[in-house]
matplotlib code that plots the C-alpha trace (Angstrom):
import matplotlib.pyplot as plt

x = [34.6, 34.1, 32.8, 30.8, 28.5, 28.5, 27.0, 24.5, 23.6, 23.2, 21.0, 18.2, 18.3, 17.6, 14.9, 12.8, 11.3, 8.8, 9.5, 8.9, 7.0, 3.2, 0.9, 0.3, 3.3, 3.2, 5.0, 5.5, 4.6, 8.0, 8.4, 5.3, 6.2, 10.0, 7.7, 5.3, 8.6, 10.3, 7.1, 6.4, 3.4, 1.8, -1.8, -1.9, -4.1, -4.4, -5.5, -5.6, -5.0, -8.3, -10.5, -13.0, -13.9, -9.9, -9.9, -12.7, -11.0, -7.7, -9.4, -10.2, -7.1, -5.5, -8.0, -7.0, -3.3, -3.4, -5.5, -3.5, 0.4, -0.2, 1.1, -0.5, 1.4, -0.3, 0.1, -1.0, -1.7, -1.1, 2.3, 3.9, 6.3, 4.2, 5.0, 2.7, 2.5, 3.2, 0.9, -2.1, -1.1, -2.2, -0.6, 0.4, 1.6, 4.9, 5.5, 2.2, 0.9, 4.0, 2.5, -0.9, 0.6, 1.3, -2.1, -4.3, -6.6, -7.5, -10.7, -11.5, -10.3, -9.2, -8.5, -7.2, -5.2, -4.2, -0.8, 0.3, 3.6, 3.7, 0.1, -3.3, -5.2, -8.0, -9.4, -12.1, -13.1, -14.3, -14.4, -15.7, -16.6, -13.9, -15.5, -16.2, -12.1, -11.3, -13.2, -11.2, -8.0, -9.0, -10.2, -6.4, -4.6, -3.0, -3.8, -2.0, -2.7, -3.6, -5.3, -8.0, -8.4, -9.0, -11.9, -13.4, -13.6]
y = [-7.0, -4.0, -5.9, -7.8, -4.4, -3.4, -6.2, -6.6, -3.5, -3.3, -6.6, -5.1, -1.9, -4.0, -5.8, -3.2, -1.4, -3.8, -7.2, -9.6, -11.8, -11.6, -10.3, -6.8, -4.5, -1.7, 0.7, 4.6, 7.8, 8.1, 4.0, 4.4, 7.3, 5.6, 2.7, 4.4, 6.4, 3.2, 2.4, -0.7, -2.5, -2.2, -2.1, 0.8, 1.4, 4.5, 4.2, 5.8, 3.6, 5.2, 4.2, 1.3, 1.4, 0.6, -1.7, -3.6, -3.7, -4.8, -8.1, -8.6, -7.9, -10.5, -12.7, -12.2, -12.4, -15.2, -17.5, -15.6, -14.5, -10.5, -7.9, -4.8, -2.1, -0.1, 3.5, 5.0, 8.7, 9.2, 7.2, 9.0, 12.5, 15.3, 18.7, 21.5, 25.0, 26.9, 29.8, 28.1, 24.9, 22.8, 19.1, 18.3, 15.6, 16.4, 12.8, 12.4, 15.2, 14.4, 11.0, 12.6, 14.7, 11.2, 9.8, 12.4, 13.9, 11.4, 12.4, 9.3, 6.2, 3.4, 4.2, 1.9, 2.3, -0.2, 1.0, -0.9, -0.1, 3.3, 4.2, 4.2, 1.9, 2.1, 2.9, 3.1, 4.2, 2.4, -1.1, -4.0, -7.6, -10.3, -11.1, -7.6, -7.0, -10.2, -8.9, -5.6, -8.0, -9.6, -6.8, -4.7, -7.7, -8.3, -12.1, -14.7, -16.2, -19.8, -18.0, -16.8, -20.0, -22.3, -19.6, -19.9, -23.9]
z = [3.8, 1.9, -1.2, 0.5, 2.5, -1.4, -2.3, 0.3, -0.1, -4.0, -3.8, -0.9, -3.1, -6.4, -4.4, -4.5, -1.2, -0.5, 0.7, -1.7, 0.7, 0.9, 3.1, 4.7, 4.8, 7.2, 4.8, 5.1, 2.7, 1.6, 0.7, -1.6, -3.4, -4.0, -5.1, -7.5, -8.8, -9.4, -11.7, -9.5, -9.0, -5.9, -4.0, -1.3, 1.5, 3.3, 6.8, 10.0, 13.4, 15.3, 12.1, 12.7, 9.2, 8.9, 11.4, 9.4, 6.4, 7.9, 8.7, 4.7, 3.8, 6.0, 4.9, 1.7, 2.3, 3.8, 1.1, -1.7, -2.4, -2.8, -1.0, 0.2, 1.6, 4.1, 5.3, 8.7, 8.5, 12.2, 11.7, 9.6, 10.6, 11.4, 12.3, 14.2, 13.1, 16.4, 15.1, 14.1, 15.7, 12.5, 12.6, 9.2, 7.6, 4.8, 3.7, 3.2, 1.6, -0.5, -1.4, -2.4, -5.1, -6.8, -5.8, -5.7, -2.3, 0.5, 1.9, 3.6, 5.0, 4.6, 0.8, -1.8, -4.2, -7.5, -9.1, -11.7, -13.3, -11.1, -12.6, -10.6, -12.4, -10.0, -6.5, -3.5, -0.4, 2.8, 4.2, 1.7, 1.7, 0.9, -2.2, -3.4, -2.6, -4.5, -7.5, -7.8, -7.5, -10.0, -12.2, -11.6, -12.1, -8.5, -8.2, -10.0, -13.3, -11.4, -8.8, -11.4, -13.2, -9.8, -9.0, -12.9, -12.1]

ax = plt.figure().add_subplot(projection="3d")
ax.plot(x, y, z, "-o")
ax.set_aspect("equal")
plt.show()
């Protein structure tokens, strides 16, 4: 029985820490650093829950998602641990201000992120069209090969 945990175990940690299924992934700070340590491949959207210019995007993505096999992983801000100073009363965020020593300063939301092989290979800011998302997919190299030649024809 033993063996068999070990096993288990050894395969979900080989499998990455992402499913391997598509669609939007409600992931944490902590998951996407492990991923962009691991040198994985991944897109990454920083949102809040409260943002409508989040909320907009959201349907895009699942638009997307659901006409194409990607994933996106997507990380909530006011999800994630927090702790208050009890001086200043400051909420902050330690898994996430973790996560944007690897990515760099969120000033906005939502924000995207393209890492390929643990490397930003590009980002934006705010809510876009379908088509203009599709583009950047495209341009980073997130949709399959086929995927690209059907939309050429």
């Amino acid at each position: 029985m033993k063996k068999l945990a070990l096993v288990v175990f050894s395969l979900v940690l080989l499998s990455g820490c992402f499913p391997s299924t598509s669609g939007i992934v409600h992931s944490s700070s902590k998951d996407a650093i492990t991923a962009i340590e691991s040198k994985d491949s991944l897109i990454l959207v920083i949102g809040t829950t409260q943002c409508g210019s989040c909320k907009e995007f959201s349907e895009v993505m699942k638009q997307i998602t659901e006409q194409y096999d990607i994933r996106i992983a997507e990380v909530f801000i006011d999800e994630e641990e927090s702790e208050t100073d009890p001086n200043t009363q400051e909420v902050r965020y330690p898994d996430f201000e973790e996560l944007q020593q690897y990515i760099g300063q969120v000033g906005a939301t939502p924000s995207v992120f393209f890492i390929n092989n643990g490397l930003i290979k590009g980002t934006f800011t705010g809510a876009v069209s379908y088509d203009t998302f599709k583009s950047k997919l495209e341009k980073y190299g997130f949709l399959p090969e086929e995927t690209k030649q059907q939309s050429e024809e």
